[in-house]
VEXVO-125521 format. One record per atom (N, C-alpha, C): residue in one letter; x, y, z. Coordinates in steps of 0.05 Angstrom, whole numbers, plus 5000, padded with zeros to 4 digits. Each point is the difference from the previous one (the first is absolute). Layout:
N
AXYZ ...
***
This chain:
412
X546950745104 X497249925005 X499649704994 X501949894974 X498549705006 X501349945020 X502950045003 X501249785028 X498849985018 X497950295012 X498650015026 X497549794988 X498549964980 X498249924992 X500349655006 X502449954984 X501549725000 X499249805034 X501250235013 X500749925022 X496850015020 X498650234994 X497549935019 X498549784984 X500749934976 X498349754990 X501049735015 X503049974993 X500549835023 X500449895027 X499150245016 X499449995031 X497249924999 X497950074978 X497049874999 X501249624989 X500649954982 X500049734997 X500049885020 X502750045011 X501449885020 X498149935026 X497450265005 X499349905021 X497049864992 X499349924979 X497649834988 X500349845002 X497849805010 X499649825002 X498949874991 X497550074983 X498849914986 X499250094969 X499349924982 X499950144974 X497850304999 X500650144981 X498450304999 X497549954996 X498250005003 X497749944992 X497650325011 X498049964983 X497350215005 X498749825013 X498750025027 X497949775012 X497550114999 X498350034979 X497350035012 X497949835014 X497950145014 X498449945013 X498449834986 X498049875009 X496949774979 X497950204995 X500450165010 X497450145002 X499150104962 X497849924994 X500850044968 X498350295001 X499550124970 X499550194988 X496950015014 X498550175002 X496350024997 X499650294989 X499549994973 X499450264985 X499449934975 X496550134995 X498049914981 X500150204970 X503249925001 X499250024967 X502349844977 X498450044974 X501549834979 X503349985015 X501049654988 X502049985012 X501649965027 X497149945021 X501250005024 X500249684993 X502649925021 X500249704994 X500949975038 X499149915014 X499249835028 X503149895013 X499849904976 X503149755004 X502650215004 X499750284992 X502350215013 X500650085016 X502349985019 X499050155024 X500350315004 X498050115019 X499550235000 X502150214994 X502249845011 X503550175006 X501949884969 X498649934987 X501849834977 X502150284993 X498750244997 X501750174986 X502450155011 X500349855022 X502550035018 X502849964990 X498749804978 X502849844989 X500350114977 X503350075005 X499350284972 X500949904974 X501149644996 X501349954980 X496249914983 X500249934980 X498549894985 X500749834981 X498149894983 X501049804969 X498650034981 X499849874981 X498149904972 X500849834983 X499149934990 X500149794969 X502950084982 X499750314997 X500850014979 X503550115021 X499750115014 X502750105013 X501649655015 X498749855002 X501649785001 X500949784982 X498650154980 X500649874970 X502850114989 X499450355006 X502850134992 X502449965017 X500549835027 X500749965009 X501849735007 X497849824988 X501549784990 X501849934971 X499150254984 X501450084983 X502850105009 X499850225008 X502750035008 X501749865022 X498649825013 X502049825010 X500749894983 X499149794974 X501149914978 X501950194992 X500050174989 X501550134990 X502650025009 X499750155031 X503149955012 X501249774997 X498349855011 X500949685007 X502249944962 X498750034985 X501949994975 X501850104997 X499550365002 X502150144992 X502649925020 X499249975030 X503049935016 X501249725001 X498249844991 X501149754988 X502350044977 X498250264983 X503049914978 X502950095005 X499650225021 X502550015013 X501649885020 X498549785000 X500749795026 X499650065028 X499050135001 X498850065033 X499049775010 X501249975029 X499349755015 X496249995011 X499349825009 X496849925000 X499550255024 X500750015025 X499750075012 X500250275000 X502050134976 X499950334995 X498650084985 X497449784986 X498550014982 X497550065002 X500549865022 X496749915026 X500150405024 X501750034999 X500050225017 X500050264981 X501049934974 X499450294987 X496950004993 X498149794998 X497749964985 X499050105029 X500349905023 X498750095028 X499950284996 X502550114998 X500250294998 X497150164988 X500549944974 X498850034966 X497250065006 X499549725017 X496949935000 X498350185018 X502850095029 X498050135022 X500250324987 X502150204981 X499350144998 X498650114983 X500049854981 X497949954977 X496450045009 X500049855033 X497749965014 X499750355003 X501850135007 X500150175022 X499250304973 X500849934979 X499550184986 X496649954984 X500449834993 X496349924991 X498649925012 X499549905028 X498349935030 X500450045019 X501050284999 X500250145021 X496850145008 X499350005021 X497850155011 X500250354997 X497350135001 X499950274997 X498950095028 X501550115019 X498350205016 X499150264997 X498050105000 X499050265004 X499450175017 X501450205018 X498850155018 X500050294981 X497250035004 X499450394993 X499050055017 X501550275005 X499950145029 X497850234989 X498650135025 X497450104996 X500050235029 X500850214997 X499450095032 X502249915014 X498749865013 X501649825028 X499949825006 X498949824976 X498849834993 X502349804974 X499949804999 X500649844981 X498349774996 X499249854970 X499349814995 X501349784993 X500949805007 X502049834987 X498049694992 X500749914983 X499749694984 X502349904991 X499849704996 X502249844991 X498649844982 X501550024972 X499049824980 X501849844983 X499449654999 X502149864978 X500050134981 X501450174988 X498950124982 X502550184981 X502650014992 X502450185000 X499150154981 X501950165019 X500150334987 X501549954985 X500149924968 X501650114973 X501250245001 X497350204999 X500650264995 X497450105018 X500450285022 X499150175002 X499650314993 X498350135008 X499250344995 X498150055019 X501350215017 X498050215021 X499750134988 X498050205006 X498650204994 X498750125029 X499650354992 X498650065024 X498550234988 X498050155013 X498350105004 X499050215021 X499250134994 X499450235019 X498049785030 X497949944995 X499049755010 X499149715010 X502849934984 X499649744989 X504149884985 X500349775009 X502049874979 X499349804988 X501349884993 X500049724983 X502649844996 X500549715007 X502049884991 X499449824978 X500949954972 X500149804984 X502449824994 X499549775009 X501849744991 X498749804980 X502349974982 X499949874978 X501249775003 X499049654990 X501249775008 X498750014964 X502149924978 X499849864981 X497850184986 X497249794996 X497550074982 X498650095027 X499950065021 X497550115019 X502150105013 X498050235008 X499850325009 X498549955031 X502350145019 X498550055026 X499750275013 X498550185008 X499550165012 X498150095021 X501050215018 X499050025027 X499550324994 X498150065011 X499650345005 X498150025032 X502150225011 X499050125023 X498850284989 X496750025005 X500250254992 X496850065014 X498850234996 X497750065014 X497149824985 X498849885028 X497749874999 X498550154973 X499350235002 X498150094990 X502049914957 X501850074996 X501549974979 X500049694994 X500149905015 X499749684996 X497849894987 X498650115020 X496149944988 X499150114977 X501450164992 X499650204971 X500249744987 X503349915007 X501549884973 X498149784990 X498249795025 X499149874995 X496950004989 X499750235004 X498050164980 X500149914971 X502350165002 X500750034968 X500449754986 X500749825017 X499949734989 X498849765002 X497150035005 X497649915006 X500349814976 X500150114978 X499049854971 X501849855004 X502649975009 X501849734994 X499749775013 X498950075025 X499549815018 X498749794994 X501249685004 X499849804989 X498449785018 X501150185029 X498549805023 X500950215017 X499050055023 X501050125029 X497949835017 X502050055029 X499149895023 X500750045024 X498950095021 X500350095031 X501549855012 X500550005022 X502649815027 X500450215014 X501349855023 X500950125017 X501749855010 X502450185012 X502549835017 X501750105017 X500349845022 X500350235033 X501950194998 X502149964990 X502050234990 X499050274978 X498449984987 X498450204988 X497049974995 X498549855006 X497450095010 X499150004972 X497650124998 X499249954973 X500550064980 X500649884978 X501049984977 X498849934971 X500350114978 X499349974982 X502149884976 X499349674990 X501149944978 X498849944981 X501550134969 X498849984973 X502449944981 X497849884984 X502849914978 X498350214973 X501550074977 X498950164988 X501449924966 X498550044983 X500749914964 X499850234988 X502050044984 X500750254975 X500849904984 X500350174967 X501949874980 X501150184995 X502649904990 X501950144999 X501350154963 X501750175001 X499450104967 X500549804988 X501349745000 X500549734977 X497549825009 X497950105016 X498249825004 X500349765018 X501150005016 X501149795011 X498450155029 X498949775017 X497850005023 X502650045031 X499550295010 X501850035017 X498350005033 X501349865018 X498549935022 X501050175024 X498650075016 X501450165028 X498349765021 X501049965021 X498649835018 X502150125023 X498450105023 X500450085022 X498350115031 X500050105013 X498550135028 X500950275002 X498150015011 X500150405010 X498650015032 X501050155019 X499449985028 X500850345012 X498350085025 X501850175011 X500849995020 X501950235003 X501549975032 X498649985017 X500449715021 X498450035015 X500550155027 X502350274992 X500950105022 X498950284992 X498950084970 X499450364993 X497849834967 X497850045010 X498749904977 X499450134982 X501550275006 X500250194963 X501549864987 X502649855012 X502049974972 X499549684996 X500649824978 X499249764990 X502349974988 X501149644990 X501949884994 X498049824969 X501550124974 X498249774984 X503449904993 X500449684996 X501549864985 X498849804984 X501749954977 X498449854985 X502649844976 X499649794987 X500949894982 X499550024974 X501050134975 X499350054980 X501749834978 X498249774984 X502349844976 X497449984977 X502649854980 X497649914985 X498149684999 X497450015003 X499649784998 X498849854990 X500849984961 X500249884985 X500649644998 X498049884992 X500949745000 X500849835020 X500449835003 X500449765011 X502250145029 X501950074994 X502750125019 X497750205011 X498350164991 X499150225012 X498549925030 X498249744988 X498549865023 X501949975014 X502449875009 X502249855019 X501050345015 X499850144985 X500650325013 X498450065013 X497849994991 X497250055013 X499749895024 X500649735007 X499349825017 X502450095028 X503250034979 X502550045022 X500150285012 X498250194988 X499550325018 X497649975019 X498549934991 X497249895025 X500949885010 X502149835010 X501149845027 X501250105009 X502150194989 X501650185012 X499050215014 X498550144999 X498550155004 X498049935030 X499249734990 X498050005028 X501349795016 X502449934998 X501749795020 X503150185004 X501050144992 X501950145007 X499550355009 X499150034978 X499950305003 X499050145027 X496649894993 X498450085029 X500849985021 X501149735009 X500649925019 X502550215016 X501350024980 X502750195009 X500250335000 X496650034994 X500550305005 X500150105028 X501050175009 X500150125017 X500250315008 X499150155024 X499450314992 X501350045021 X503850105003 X501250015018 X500950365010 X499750015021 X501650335013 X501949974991 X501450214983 X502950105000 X500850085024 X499050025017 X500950085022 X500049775021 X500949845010 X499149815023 X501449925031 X498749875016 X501549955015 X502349895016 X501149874974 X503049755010 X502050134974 X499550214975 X502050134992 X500250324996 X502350104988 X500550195000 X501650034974 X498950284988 X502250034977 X503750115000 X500349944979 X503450145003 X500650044976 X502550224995 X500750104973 X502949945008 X500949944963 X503149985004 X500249994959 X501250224995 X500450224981 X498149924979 X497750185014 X498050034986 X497549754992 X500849765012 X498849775004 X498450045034 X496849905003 X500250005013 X498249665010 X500349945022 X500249695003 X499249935028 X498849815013 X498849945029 X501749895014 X499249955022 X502549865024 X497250045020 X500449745015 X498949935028 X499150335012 X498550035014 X499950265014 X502049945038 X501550194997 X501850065026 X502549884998 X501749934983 X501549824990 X502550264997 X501649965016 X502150164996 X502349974987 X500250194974 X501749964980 X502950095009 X502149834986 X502949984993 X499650044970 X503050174994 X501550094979 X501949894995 X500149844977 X502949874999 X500050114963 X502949984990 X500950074979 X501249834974 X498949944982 X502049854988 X502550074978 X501749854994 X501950014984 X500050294991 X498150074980 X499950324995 X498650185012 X500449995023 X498850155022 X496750024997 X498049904995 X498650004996 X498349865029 X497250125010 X499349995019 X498949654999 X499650025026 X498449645000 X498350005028 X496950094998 X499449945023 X498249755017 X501049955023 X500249755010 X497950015023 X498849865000 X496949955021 X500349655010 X499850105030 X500149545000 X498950015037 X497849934998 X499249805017 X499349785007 X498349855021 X499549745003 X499249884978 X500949794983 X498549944980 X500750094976 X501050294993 X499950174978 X502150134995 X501550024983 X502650104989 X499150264970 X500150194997 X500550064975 X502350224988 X500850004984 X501850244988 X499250014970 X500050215012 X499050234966 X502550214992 X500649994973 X501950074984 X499750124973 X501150234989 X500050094976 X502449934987 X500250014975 X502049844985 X499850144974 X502450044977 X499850154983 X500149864977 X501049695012 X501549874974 X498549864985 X501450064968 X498449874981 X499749844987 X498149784995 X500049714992 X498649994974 X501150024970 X499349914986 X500550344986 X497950044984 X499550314998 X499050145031 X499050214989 X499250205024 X496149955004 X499549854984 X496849944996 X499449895035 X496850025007 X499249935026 X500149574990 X499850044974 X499549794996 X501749764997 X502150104999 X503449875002 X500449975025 X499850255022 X500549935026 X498849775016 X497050124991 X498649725015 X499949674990 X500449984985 X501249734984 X501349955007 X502950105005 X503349905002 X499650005035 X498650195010 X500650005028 X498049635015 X497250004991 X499349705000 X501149764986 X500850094978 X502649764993 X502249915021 X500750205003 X502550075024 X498849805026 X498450075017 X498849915012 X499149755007 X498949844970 X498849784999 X501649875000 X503249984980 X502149864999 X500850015041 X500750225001 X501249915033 X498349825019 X497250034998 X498649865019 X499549734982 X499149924977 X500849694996 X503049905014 X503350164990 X501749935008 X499249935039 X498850195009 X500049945033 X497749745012 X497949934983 X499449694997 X496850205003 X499050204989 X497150125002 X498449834981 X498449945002 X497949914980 X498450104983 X498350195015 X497450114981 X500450285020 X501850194986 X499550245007 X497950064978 X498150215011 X497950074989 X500450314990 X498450094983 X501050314982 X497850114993 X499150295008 X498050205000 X501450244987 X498750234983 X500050234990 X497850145018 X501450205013 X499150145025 X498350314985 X497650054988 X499950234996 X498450255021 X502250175009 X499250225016 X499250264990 X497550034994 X498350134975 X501749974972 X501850194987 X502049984985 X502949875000 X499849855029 X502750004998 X501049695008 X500849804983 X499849814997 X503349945016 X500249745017 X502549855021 X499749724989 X501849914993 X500449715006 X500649845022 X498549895002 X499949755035 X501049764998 X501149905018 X501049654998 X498549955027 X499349865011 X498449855021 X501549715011 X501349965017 X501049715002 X498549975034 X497549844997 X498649965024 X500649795014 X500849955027 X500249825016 X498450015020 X496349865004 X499550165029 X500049945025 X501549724997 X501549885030 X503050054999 X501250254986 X503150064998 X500850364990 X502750035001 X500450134986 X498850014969 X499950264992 X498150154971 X501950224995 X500050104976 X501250194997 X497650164976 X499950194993 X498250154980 X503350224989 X499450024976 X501650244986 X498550164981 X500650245000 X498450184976 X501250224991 X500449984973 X501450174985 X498350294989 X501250155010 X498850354985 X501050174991 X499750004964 X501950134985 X498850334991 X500550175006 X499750234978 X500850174982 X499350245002 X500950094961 X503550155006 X500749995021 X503350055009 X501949725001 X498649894985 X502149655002 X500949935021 X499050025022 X499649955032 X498349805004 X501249755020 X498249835001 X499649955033 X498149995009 X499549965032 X499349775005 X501549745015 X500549805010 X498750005029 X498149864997 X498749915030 X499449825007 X502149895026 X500949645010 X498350025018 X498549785005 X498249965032 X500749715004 X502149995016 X499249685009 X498849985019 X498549775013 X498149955016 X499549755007 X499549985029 X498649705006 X497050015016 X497849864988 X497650105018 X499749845023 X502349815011 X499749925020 X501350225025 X501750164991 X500250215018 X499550364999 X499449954982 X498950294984 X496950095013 X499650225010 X497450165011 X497750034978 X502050024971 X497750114975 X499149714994 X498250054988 X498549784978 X501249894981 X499249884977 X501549934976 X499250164983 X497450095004 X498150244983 X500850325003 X500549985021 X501350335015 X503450024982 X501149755000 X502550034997 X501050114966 X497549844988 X499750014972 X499150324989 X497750085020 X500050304991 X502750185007 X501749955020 X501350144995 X501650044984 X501849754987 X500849944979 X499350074978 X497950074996 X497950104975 X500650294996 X499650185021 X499950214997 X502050145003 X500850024969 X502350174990 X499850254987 X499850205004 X499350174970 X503150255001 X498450034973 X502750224996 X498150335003 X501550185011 X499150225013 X499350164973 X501650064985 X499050094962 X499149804995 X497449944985 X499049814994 X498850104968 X499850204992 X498950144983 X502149904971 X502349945001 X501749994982 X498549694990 X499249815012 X499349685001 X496149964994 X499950304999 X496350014986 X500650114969 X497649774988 X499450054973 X502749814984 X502049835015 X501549924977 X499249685003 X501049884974 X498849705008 X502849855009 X500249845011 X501749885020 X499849744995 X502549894993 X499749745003 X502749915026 X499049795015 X501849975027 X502449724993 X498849854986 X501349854991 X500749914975 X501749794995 X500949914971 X501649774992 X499749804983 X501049805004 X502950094982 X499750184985 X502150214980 X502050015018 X500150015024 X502050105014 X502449785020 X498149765000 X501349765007 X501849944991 X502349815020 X502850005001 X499749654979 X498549845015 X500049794993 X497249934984 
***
């Protein structure tokens, strides 16, 4: 699997021409509440890498660091400069990596994209209703799909906390309600939730509340305060979307017990590898993909070893092939969390990869290369399909907490 990997990375270099880049549109943000900032553009959250203060602080740290430690072994400048390249992008890839969310609903899915990494997640489900929670550091994120009428209870019930609320609306979900809300906590310390609640605007029994929960104590609490209200009304909103699981340019497919999209009418080949193991192959105008199960194991048997070592893996070969800014998403499909690499070209060859591990130490590998100068799909079409991975038992992956990545697990 890497040699095939190796090699479709370098048939993408080779035919680039220009550097990877996210191009968004001018068109900026228009949505009236705390934290909208103008100067964003509406599509900013396209781009799935992110930054901050403090992650390029730890970052320039550990370039120092290498930079010493391989000095004292005499490592030449230039093997110094490429291990720190290494260091730096997967380092990126494990702490600013983007979170996607699709919860499926019916026949129905909701998906958002937020700067935002999944540390650690936990699904949960419900006779009526689920919930995903991701954890980044000191703040808490969570989403619940669950019935209108149960929603409006909750916010019942928590009338007294409410610190501010306020109405909006926005063409992807229509009207909406955002509130930020104050509690204390048992050491006394002032705990904040700030988020929106909306419903489907496809079945207006069921409703979506997400929200941000930290503490916001002191001086750091305000700068939290300030960096979830921007997030929120310059990424979040903008990127929700209420998509058919069912549509018209794909189709699903299973391959042992994984099941995964492909173009719709796309006639599959079987090919086998080394250990006989299936590999199925989809390629038209524009579009190449092969999808693969694989048994082998990288590090321990943890989801969290795999997906580390396998984007390690990754990031090292595409710096080696001259990539720049591949970009990195945590894919969650209700419970069931993929690792993504994104390398966008959209006057060239692109390739997308996504990793899907479950509780049989089986990992499902899904290559899409692509060019949208000859390709039928979109760049948006292409991305959902890539997204939508799930594993057919899914019940083993509810109720445990999950972490997808780890810097514990790094080579370098």
């Amino acid at each position: 699997m890497f040699e095939r990997g190796y090699i479709v990375l370098k048939h993408i270099v080779l035919a680039m021409t220009i550097s990877v880049a996210i191009i968004t549109p001018v068109q900026a943000i228009d949505i009236n509440i705390p934290g909208a900032d103008r100067t964003v553009p509406v599509e900013a959250y396209k781009n799935y890498n992110y930054t901050n203060e403090s992650l390029e602080k730890a970052l320039s740290d550990k370039e120092e660091h290498i930079a010493k430690n391989l000095k004292s072994y005499h490592y030449r400048d230039y093997e110094i400069s490429q291990q720190i390249q290494y260091s730096k992008h997967i380092l990126r890839a494990v702490h600013a990596h983007s979170t996607i969310i699709r919860l499926h609903s019916d026949k129905d899915s909701m998906r958002l994209i937020m700067p935002f990494s999944s540390q650690h997640g936990m699904y949960t489900q419900k006779q009526d209703g689920q919930t995903l929670e991701i954890n980044n550091q000191r703040i808490d994120f969570s989403i619940m799909a669950d019935t209108t009428q149960h929603l409006n209870q909750l916010n019942k019930e928590n009338r007294d906390l409410h610190r501010d609320i306020k109405k909006f609306s926005y063409p992807s979900i229509g009207s909406a309600l955002w509130f930020k809300e104050k509690q204390k906590s048992k050491d006394n310390n002032e705990i904040y939730t700030t988020g929106i609640q909306f419903k489907n605007p496809k079945n207006k029994l069921e409703s979506y509340r997400m929200a941000f929960t930290y503490n916001g104590g002191g001086s750091e609490g305000a700068l939290i305060d300030r960096h979830v209200e921007n997030m929120i009304a310059n990424y979040i909103v903008p990127s929700i979307q209420l998509l058919p699981d069912t549509d018209s340019y794909s189709e699903s497919k299973e391959l042992y017990g994984f099941v995964y999209k492909t173009p719709k009418g796309l006639q599959q080949k079987i090919g086998y590898d080394i250990n006989n193991g299936a590999i199925h192959k989809y390629k038209t105008a524009g579009y190449e993909q092969s999808v693969d199960v694989s048994s082998t194991i990288r590090g321990d048997e943890s989801m969290t070893a795999q997906y580390t070592k396998m984007l390690e893996f990754m990031t090292i070969i595409g710096i080696n092939l001259g990539f720049k800014d591949p970009q990195y998403a945590i894919v969650w499909n209700d419970g069931n969390p993929s690792a993504l690499i994104d390398i966008y070209n959209p006057d060239g060859e692109s390739l997308i990869v996504v990793f899907t591990y479950d509780d049989k130490n089986r990992m499902l590998t899904n290559w899409i290369a692509y060019n949208l100068k000859e390709s039928k799909l979109s760049h948006d079409e292409i991305r959902n399909i890539a997204e939508s991975v799930k594993i057919k038992d899914k019940v083993s992956l509810t109720n445990q907490k999950i972490q997808p990545l780890s810097e514990a697990f790094l080579i370098i």
